[in-house]
N, C-alpha and C positions, 0 to 999 in steps of 0.2 A: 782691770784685768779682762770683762768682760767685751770690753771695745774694743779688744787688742783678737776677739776672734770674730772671724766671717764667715760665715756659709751661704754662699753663691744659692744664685733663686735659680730652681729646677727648670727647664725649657726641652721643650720636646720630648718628655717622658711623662705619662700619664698611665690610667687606670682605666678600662674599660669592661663593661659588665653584657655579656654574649648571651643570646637564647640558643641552644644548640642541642642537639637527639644525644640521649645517652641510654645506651642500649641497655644498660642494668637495673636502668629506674623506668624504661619502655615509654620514656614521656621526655618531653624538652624541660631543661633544667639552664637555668642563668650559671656563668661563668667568669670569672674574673679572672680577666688578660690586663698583666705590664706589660707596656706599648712602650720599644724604644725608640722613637722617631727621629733621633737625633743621630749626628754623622760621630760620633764617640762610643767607643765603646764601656760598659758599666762593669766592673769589679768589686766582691765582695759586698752583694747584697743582700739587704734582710726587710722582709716586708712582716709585721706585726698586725694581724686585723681585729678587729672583734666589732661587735653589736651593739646597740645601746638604744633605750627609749620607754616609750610607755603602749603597753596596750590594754584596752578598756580598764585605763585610770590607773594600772599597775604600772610602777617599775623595773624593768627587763632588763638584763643583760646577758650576754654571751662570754663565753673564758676567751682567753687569747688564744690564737694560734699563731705560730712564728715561721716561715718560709724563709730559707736559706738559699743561695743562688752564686754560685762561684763567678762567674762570669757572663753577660750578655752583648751578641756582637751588633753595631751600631745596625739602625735600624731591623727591628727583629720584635719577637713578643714570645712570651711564655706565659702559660698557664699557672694560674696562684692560686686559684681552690672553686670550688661549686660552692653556692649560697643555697641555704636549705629555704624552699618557700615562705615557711613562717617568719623567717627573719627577716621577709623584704617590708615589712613593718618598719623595721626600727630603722637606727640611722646605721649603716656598714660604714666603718673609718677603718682605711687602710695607711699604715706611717711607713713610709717607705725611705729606705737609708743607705745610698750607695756612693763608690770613689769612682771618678774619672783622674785617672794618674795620681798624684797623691792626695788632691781635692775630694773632701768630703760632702756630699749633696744629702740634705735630710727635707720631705715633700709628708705632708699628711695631705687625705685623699677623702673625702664624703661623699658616697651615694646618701643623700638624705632620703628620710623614713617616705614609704613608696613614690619615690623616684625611679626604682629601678623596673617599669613597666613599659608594657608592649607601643606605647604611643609614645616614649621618649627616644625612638630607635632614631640613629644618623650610623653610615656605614665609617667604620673603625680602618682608620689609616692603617697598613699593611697587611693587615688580618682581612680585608675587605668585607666584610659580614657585617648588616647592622648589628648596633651594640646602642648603649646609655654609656657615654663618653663622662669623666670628670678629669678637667686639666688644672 
């Protein structure tokens, strides 16, 4: 039964993590942008993230949060949540689960634990802004 299903390996849609001003917090704050860089468009998306790891010898985690997304049109990017400082510690895994026509695509996605800093920056396909890319 299980042979008989297939879910297609994700290509050209990634996760990227942004330094950008937010004028509420009066300081630059990391951001996490779904990057569609493919020539398809995505339907009925759901990105699920949370936190996970150790700091000084304890074990951490974060609740879930779940992002819901009707539609995104072929190469495009939207905005999936701000990363609170303390957690660029641990490892951010983002499980991302979208249809192109009636094809199902399921991608998990890791910034591992401080990865997500100022010296891993490369500029972010459409968004043009460096970012810490995971494909």
């Amino acid at each position: 039964m299980r042979k008989d299903i297939t879910i297609p390996e994700v290509e050209n849609v990634f996760m990227a993590a942004v330094l950008q001003w937010n004028d509420d917090f009066m300081e630059k704050v990391w951001n996490v942008y779904l990057v569609n860089d493919s020539d398809n468009d995505l339907h009925d998306i759901m990105v699920v993230s949370k936190a996970f790891g150790t700091i000084q010898g304890e074990m951490r985690k974060t609740s879930l949060l779940r992002h819901a997304l009707v539609e995104m049109p072929a190469v495009s990017v939207v905005k999936i949540e701000m990363i609170e400082k303390s957690v660029l510690e641990l490892n951010n895994e983002f499980m991302l689960t979208f249809f192109i026509g009636n094809t199902l695509f399921d991608r998990k996605y890791i910034f591992k634990a401080n990865s997500i800093n100022e010296s891993q920056l490369e500029e972010v396909p459409i968004l043009f802004e460096p970012g810490v890319i995971v494909r």
